[in-house]
C-alpha positions as CSV (number, residue, x, y, z in Angstrom):
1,X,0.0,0.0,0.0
2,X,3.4,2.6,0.6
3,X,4.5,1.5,-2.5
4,X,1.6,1.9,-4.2
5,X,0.5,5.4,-2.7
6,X,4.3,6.2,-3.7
7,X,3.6,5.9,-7.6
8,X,0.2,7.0,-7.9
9,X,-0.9,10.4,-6.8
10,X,-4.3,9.2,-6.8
11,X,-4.4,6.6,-4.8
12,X,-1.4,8.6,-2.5
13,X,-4.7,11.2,-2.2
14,X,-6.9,8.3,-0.8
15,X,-4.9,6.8,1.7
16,X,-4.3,10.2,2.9
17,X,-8.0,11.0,3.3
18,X,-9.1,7.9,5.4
19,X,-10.0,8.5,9.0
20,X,-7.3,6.3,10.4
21,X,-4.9,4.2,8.7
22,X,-3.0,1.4,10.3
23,X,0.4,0.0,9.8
24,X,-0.3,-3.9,9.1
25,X,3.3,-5.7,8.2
26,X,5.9,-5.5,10.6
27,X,8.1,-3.5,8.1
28,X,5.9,-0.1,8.2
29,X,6.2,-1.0,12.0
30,X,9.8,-0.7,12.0
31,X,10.2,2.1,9.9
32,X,7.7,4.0,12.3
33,X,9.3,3.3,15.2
34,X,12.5,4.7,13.6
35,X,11.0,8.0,13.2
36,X,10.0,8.1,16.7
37,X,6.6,6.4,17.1
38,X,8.4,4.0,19.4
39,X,5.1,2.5,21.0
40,X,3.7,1.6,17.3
41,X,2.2,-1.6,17.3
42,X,1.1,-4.1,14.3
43,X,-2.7,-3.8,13.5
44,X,-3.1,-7.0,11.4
45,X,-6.0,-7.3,9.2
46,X,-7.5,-10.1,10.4
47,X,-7.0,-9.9,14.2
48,X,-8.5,-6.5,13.9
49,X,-11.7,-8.3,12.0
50,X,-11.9,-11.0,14.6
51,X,-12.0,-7.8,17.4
52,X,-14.5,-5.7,15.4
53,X,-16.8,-8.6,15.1
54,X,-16.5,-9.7,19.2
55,X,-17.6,-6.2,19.9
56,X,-20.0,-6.2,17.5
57,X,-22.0,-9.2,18.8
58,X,-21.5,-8.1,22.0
59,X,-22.6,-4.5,21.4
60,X,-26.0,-5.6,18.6
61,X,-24.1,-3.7,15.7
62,X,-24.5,-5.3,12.7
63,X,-21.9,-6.2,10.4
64,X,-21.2,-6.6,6.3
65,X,-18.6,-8.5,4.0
66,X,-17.8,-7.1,0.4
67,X,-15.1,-9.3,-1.3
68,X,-13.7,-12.5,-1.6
69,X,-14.4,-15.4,-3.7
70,X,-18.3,-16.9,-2.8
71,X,-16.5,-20.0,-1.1
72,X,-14.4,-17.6,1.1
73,X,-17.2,-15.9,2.5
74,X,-19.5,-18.5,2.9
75,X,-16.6,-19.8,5.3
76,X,-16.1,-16.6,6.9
77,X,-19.8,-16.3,8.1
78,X,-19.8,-19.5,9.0
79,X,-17.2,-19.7,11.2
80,X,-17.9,-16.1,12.1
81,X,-21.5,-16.5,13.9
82,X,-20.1,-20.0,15.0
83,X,-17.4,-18.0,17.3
84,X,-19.2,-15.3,17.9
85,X,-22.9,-16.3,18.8
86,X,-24.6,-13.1,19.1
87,X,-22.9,-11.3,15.1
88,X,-25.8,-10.5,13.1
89,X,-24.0,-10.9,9.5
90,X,-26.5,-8.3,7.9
91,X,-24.9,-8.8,4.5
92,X,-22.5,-10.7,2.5
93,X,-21.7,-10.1,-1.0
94,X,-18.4,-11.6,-3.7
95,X,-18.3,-9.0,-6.5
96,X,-16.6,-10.2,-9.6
97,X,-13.4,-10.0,-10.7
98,X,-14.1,-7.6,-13.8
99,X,-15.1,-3.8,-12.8
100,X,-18.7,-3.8,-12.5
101,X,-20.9,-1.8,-14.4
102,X,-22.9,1.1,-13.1
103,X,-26.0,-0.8,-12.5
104,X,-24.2,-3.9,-10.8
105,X,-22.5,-0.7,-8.3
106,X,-25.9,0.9,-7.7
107,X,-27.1,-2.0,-6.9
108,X,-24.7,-2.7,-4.5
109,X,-24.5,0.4,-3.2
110,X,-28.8,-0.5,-2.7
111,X,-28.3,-3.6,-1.2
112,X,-26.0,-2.9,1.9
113,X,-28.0,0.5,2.8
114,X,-31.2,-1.7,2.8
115,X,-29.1,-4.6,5.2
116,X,-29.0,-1.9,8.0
117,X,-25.0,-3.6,8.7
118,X,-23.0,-0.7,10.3
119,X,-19.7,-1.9,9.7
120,X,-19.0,-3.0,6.4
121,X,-15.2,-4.9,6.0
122,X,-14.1,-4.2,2.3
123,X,-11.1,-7.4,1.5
124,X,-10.7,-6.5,-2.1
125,X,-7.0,-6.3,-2.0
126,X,-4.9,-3.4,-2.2
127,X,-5.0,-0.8,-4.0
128,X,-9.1,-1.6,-5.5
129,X,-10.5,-1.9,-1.8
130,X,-9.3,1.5,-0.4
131,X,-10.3,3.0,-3.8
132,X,-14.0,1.6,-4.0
133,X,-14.4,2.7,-0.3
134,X,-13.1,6.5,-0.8
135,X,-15.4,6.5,-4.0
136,X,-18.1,5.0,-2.2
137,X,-17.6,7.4,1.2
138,X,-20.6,9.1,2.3
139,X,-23.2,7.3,0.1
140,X,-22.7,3.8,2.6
141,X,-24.1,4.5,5.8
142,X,-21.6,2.4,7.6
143,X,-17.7,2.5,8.8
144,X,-15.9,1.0,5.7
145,X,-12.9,-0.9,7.1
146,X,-10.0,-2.3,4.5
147,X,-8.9,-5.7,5.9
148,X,-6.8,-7.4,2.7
149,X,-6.8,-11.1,2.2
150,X,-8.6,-11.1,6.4
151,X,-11.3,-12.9,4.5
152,X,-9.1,-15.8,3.0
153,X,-7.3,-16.5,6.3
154,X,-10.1,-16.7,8.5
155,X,-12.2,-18.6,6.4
156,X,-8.9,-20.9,6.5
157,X,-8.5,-20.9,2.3
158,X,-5.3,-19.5,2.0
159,X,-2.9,-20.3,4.7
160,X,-1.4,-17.3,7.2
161,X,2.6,-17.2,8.0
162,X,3.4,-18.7,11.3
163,X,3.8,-16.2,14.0
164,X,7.4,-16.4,14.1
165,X,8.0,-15.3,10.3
166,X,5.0,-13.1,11.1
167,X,7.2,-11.4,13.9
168,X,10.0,-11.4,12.0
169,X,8.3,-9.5,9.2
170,X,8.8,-12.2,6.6
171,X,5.1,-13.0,6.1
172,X,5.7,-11.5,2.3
173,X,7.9,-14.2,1.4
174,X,5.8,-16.8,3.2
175,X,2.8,-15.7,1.1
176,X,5.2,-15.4,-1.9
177,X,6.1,-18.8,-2.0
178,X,2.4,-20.0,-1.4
179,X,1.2,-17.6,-4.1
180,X,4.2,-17.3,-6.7
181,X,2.5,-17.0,-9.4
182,X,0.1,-14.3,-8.4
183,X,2.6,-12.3,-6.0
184,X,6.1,-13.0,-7.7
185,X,6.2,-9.3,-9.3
186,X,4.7,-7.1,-6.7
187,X,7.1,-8.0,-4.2
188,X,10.2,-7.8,-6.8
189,X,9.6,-4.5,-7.7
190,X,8.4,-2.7,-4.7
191,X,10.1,-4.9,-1.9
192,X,13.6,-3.9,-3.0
193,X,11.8,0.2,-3.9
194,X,11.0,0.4,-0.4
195,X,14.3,-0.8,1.2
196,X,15.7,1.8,-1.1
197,X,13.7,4.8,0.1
198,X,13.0,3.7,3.4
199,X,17.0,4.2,3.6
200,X,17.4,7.0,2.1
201,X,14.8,8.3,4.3
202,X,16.0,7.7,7.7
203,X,19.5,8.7,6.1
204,X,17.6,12.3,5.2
205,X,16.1,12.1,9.0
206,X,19.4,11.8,10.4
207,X,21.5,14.3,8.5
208,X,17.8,17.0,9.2
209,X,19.0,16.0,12.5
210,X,22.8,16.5,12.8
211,X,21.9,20.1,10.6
212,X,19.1,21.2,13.0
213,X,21.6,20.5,16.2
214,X,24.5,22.7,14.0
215,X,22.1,25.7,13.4
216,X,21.3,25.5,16.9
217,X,24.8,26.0,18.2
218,X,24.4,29.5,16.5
219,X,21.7,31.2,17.2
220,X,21.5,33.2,19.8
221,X,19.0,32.6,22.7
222,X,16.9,35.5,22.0
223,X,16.3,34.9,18.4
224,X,15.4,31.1,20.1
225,X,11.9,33.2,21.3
226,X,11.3,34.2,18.0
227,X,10.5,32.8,14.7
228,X,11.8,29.4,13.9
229,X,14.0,30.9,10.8
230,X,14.6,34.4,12.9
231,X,18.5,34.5,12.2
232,X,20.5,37.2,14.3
233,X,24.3,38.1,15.1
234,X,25.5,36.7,11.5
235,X,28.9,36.0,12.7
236,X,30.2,37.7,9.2
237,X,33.6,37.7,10.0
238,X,33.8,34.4,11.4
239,X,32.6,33.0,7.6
240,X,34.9,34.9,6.0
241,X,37.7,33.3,7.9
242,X,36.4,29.6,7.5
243,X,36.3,31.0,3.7
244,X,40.0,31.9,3.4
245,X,41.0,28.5,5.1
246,X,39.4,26.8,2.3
247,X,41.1,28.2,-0.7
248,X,41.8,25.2,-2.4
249,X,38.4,23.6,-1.8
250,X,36.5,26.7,-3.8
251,X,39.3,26.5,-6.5
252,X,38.5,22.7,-7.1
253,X,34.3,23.8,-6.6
254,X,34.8,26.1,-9.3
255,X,37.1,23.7,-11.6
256,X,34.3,21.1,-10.8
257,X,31.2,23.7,-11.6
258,X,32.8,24.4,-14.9
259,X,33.6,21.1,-16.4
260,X,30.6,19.6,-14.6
261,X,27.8,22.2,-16.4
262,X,29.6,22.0,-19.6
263,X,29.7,18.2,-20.2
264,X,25.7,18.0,-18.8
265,X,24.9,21.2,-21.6
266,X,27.0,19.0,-24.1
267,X,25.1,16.1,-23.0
268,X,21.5,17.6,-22.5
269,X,21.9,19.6,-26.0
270,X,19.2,17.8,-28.0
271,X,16.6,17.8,-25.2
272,X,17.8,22.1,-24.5
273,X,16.8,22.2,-28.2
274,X,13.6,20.7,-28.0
275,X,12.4,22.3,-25.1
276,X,13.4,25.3,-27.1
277,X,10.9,24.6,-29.9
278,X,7.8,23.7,-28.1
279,X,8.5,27.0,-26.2
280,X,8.4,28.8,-29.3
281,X,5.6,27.8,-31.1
282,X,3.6,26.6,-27.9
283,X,2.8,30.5,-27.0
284,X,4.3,33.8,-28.0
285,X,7.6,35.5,-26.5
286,X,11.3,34.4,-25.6
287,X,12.2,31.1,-25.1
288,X,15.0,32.3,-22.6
289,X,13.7,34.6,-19.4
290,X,16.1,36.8,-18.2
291,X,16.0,38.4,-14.8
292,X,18.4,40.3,-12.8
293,X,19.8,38.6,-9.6
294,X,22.2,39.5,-6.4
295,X,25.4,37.3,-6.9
296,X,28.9,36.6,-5.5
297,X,30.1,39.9,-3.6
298,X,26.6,41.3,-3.9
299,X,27.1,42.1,-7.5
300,X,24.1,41.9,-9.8
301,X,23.8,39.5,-12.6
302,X,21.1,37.8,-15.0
303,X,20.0,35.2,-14.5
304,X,18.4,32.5,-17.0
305,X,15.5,30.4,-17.1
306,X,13.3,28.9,-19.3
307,X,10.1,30.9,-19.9
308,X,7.2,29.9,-18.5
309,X,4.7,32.4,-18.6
310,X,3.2,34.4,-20.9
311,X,4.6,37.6,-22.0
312,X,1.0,39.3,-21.7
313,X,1.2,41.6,-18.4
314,X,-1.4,40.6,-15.7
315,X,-2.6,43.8,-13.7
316,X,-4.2,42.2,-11.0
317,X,-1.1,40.1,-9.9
318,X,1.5,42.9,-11.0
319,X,-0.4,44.8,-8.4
320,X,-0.9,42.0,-5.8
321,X,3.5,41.2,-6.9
322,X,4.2,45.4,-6.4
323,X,2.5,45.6,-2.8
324,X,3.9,42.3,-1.7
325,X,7.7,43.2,-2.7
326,X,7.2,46.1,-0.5
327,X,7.4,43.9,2.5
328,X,10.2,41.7,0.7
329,X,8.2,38.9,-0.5
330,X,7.5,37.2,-3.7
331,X,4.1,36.8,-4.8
332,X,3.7,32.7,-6.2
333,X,0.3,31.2,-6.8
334,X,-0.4,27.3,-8.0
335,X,-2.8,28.4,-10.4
336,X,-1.1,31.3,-11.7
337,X,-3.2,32.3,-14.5
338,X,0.2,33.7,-16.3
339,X,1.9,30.2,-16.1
340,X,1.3,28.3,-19.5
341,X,1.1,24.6,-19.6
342,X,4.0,24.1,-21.3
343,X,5.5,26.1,-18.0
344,X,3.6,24.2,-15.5
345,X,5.3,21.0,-17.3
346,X,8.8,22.9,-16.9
347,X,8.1,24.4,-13.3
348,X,7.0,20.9,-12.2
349,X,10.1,18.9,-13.2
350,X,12.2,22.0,-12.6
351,X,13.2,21.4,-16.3
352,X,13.5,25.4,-16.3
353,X,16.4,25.8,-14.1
354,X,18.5,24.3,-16.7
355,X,19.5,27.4,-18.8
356,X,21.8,28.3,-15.3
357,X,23.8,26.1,-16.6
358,X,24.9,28.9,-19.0
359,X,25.6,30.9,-16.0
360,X,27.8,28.5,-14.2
361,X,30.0,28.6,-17.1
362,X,30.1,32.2,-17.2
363,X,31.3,32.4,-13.3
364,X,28.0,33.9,-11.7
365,X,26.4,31.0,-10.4
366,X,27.2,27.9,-9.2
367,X,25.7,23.9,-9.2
368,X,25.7,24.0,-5.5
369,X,25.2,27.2,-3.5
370,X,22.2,29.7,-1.9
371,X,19.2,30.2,-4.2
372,X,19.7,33.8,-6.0
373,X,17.4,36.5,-4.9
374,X,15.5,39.0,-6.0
375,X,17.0,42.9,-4.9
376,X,14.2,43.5,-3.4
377,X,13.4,39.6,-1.1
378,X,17.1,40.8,0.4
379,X,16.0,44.6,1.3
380,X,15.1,43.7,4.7
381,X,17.8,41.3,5.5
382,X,21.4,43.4,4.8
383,X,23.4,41.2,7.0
384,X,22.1,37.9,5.3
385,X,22.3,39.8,1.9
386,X,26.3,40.4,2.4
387,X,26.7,36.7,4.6
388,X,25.1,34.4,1.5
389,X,27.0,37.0,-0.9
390,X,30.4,35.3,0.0
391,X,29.7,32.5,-2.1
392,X,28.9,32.1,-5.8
393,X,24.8,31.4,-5.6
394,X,23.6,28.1,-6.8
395,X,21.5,25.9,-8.9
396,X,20.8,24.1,-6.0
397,X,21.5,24.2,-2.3
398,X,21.0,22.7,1.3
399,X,17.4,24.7,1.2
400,X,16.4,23.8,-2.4
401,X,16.8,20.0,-0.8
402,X,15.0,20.6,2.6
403,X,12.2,22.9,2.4
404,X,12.3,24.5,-1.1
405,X,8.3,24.3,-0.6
406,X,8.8,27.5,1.2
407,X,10.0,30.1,-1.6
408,X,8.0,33.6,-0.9
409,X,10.8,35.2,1.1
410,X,14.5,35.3,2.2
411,X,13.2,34.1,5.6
412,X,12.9,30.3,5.5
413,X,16.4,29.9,3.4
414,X,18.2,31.8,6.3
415,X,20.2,29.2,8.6
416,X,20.4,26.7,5.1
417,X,22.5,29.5,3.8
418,X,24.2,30.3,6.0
419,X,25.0,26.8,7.3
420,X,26.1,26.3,3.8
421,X,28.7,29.0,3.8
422,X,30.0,27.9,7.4
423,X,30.0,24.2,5.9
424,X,30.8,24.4,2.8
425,X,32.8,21.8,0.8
426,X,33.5,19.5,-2.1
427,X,31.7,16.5,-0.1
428,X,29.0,18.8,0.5
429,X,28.2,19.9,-2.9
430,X,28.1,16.1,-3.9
431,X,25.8,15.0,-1.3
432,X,23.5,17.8,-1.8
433,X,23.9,16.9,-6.3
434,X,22.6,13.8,-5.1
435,X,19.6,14.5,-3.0
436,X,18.5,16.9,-5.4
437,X,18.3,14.1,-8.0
438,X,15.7,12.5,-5.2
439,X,13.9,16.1,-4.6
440,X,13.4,16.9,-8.7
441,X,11.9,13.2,-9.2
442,X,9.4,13.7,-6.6
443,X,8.4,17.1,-7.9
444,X,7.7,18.3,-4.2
445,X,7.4,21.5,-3.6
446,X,8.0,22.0,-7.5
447,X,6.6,25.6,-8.1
């Protein structure tokens, strides 16, 4: 079910509007308890069944079944009322395989509101069951519960795991090698997908971590009271120093930015090319945007982009833009009405960044370092304006790869920055190449 809500945004959306949702394979229960839900337990499908229906028939609530093959669930109420004398089974239904049409669903739909059951358990397997409940939600008078293959292993039709593999978190491979045929490639190709992230996740927690413990040790306790981001007493001096010990590690940065951007424009040319092409005959204007940035030593430059919106000037927003760059912010909507689709497409796989590419060459930017700014997102902030200024600003950076979400104002980027400066280094720059491979795929906070 992570896997799944992982590739499709869809079902990612449905998961995240149930009521509750509970960790049922000892893996997600691991993982939890890794990122501090130490007292997470297991909530197996078909233990939680067996407990729903005990308080049912000892509370008069009636219950439903919706799944399974016809054998299964004639097991399962069986065996069911036979445990539990007092369960009114107030309907029991096995859908077919095929999706049903919209009579057979109405139908349905007809059926278990006329039963009266209260809780209906849903075991069409994972990812149709959570679906047909969220579509279903509000138009079943009942609490819809997802229990799996709970139907199959009561109803003792298909085998469960011992406890001990159970416990061990190896009830995948148990059902794999009772299943092969049917399991075989959903467990290849998201077992070894979830190791993977879950990984590089707990490797992104810890590293969050170490950096939020670093910025810590400099701030000072009053700025503690205010804001998270509020940043005082820039120890300017102090970064300049660690700058000057590290001579040879910006000379080899900048040797690295500069065969580095001109072997990916080399290798990228064709694509560059094409993007170029549906810019120009997808809408009117440019293909390149040009704006002026603050750079190294505070020194403006211009910087490139692809173009993304149309050239046609927007009164409402460059009014709403005009009074909110006043206070030092940038004014950024997700349904821009400027942004054409071609520049959603861009914006969303940060495909437009690519033309700074051209400016890493030229010297003003580099791959790694702070986002550049706007003159006026720095007005407010002159210290951080001349602090982030002692390094060449980048393509990407330690904020671009930890909360790049948050891109209205110079605020939230202030102790990445500036950590970066105080950090800064070969290693650093590779690490952060590398999660920012990670952060474009996943398009968050892609704006």
């Amino acid at each position: 079910m992570v896997m799944e809500s992982y590739d499709c945004a869809e079902h990612q959306a449905v998961i995240n509007r149930a009521d509750l949702v509970t960790p049922g394979g000892m893996p997600i229960v691991w993982v939890l308890r890794r990122l501090g839900l130490r007292g997470q337990p297991r909530v197996y499908g078909p233990e939680l069944t067996l407990h729903i229906c005990e308080a049912g028939a000892r509370q008069g609530l009636p219950v439903g079944f919706y799944g399974g093959t016809k054998t299964a669930l004639a097991l399962l109420v069986k065996r069911l009322q036979m445990q539990y004398p007092g369960l009114t089974v107030a309907y029991a239904h096995s859908p077919p395989f095929r999706p049903p049409t919209l009579d057979e669903e109405s139908a349905t739909i007809a059926d278990i509101r006329q039963s009266g059951c209260r809780i209906l358990f849903v075991g069409l397997g994972c990812p149709k069951q959570e679906c047909w409940m969220a579509r279903h939600r509000g138009r079943i008078p009942a609490v819809m519960v997802g229990v799996g293959a709970a139907f199959d292993f009561i109803s003792g039709t298909k085998p469960q795991a011992p406890h001990w593999m159970q416990r061990m978190g190896l009830e995948w491979l148990f059902r794999l090698c009772t299943e092969p045929r049917r399991l075989w490639h959903r467990y290849a190709w998201h077992n070894p997908r979830f190791v993977g992230l879950v990984a590089w996740q707990l490797a992104c927690t810890r590293w969050h971590s170490r950096s939020r413990k670093l910025c810590a040790e400099h701030t000072t306790p009053e700025a503690e009271t205010q804001s998270d981001w509020a940043w005082v007493g820039i120890d300017f001096q102090g970064l300049q120093r660690s700058l000057r010990e590290k001579r040879v590690q910006l000379i080899l940065k900048r040797v690295f930015d500069w065969a580095a951007s001109a072997l990916i424009l080399l290798v990228l040319a064709p694509a560059l090319l094409l993007i170029a092409l549906l810019l120009r005959f997808s809408s009117r204007g440019p293909v390149v945007f040009s704006q002026p940035r603050v750079g190294y030593r505070e020194k403006a430059f211009v910087m490139y982009k692809f173009r993304s919106m149309r050239i046609e000037p927007d009164l409402t927003c460059a009014a709403a833009q005009q009074s909110a760059a006043a206070q030092g912010m940038l004014l950024k909507r997700e349904d821009d009405p400027r942004v054409t689709q071609m520049g959603r497409f861009l914006r969303s796989t940060s495909l437009d960044e690519l033309p700074q590419l051209l400016n890493v060459l030229k010297g003003d930017m580099s791959l790694v370092g702070p986002r550049p700014l706007v003159p006026f997102m720095l007005g407010p902030f002159p210290d951080f304006r001349k602090a982030r200024a002692l390094v060449r600003p980048g393509i990407t950076g330690l904020w671009q790869v930890r909360d790049r979400a948050r891109n209205t104002s110079a605020v939230p980027m202030m102790p990445h920055d500036l950590e970066y400066v105080r950090r800064l280094s070969l290693w650093l720059d590779l690490e952060i190449l590398l999660r920012t491979f990670f952060v474009v795929v996943s398009r968050k906070g892609a704006c």
